[in-house]
Phi, psi and omega in degrees: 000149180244103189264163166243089168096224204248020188289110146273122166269158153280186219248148202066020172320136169266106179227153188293117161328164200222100196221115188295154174053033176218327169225087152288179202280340199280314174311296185308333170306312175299300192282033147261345187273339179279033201079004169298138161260006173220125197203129188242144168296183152287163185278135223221124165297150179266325171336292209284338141295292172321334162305313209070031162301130189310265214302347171302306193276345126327356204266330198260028166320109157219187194222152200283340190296319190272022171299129315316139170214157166277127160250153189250158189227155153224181189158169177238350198252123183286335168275310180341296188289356183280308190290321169321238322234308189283339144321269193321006183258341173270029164265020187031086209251176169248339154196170170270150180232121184271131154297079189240025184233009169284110200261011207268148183276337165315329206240299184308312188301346199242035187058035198228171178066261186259328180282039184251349174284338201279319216243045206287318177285344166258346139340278172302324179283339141326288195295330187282332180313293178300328203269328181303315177295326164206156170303001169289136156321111245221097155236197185216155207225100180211207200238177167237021120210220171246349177197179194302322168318340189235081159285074183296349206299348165279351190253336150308336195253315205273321184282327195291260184350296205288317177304308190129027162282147184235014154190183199204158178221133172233131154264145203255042171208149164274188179297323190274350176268357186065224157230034172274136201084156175291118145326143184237105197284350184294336159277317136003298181295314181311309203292313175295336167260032188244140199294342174298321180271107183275336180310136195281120168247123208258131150293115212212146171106120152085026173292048217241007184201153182303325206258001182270334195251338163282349105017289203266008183276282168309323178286300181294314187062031176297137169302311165192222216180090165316112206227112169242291177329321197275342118335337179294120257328045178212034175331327209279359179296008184263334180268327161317300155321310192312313197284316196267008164289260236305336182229316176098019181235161213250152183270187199271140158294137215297139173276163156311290214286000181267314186289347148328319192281298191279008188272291206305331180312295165325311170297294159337288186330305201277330185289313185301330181304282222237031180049164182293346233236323175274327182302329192252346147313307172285345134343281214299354165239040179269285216318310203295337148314317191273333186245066176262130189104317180297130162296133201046069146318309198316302198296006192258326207282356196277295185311357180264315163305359197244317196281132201243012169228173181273006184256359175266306184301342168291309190307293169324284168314299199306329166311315161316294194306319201272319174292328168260359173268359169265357148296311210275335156315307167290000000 
């Protein structure tokens, strides 16, 4: 078992990335059915909480089914993030996640996210603000610098740990690299073999198949192993891992008709959320994920971004379903 706090992981936990304008509750619904074992909200401004901005305070929407979930905060202001922490805790979160790893320049340029690598004493001091602020368990999401000069993350895993976090997640590129380039686990791996850190540390980047992550499972001695892109209109990948660490044989691939199935799930999902007229706008930039590869795709996917009720965009999948499970038979 892997605990956070009094939180129990299986052993290898699989968790869903925390990705704006992606893994919302209609997203997290698929991958929890597909095997995630950890789940984050998308990153929530702490401004923007303390504001009551509507889309900040939708943000902390969660469900008893997606237990344990996380919610995650950014921010640049160290009291700012304190009163955030004590908001996000009566939305009864399973835990908190600070965000010190977002390289996009709306959030870095503006001292928040990945530029807190540049800034290690206010980092911590940040960070001692959320664990101070709620009785939840306090982890962290970060990078492993802010450029090739600076790979601070060991001296980042020993002070965030000595404060009272209660796991760390490394992405395996710095802020100046974006997500261009292979990630590099070697420093991931340092953090996991250094005798100082009890904390469990999860790996991320470049996570997109079964045999890579028992690869990095075995190379690393990572507690588990974060996954976001690659989750995008491909939920079942958390049990496809699951399974082939456990056996070492790959499970069968998604049929047309299982991505039919979790599309419409997915779909359902947004609407009941966000009513129809925004749940089927926000749809829309899921389908070219689920049917990414089928051949002459373009015209189902124009009509599905076009269609404006949900008995038309239904209509349109069974069509999917029916055409293409009767190509790939002929």
């Amino acid at each position: 078992m892997v605990n956070i706090g009094t939180i129990q992981l299986p052993d290898f936990p699989l968790l869903l990335a925390p990705m704006e304008d992606v893994s919302d509750p209609p997203f997290r619904a698929v991958c929890k059915a597909n095997g995630a074992d950890l789940m984050y909200t998308e990153f929530i401004s702490s401004e923007g909480l303390i504001r009551d901005a509507a889309k900040s305070v939708q943000k902390l929407d969660i469900f008893e089914y997606e237990r344990p979930i996380g919610i995650q905060l950014f921010g640049s202001d160290v009291e700012t993030m304190g009163e955030c922490a004590h908001i996000a805790t009566r939305a009864n979160p399973d835990l908190i996640d600070i965000n010190y790893g977002c390289p996009v320049k709306n959030v870095a340029c503006r001292g928040a996210g990945a530029a807190l690598l540049q800034d290690i004493p206010k980092m911590v001091r940040m960070t001692e603000s959320v664990v101070k602020a709620t009785h939840l368990p306090v982890t962290v999401k970060t990078r492993l610098g802010w450029d090739e000069s600076t790979k601070n993350i060991g001296e980042v895993a020993e002070r965030l740990q000595d404060i009272g976090i209660k796991a760390l997640t490394i992405h395996g590129r710095t802020r100046v690299q974006m997500y261009k380039g292979e990630a590099d686990w070697t420093l991931i791996g340092r953090i996991k073999e250094n005798p100082r850190i009890q904390i469990p540390i999860f790996g991320n980047g470049d996570i997109d198949s079964p045999e890579k992550a028992l690869e990095y499972k075995n190379r690393y001695g990572v507690d588990g192993v974060m996954i976001g892109r690659a989750s995008i209109g491909h939920p079942w990948i958390f049990n496809e891992i699951k399974h082939f660490v456990k056996t070492g044989q790959h499970l069968s691939p998604p049929t047309i008709s299982d991505r039919v199935a979790v599309c419409r799930q997915h779909l359902d999902f947004s609407i009941r959320w966000k009513g129809e007229i925004v749940g089927l706008f926000e749809m829309r930039r899921h389908y070219a994920n689920y049917f990414k590869g089928l051949p002459d795709f373009k015209p189902y996917r124009m009509r599905l971004v076009t269609t404006d009720s949900y008995s038309g965009v239904s209509a349109i999948l069974d069509e999917i379903a029916e055409t293409y499970d009767i190509a790939l038979i002929a």
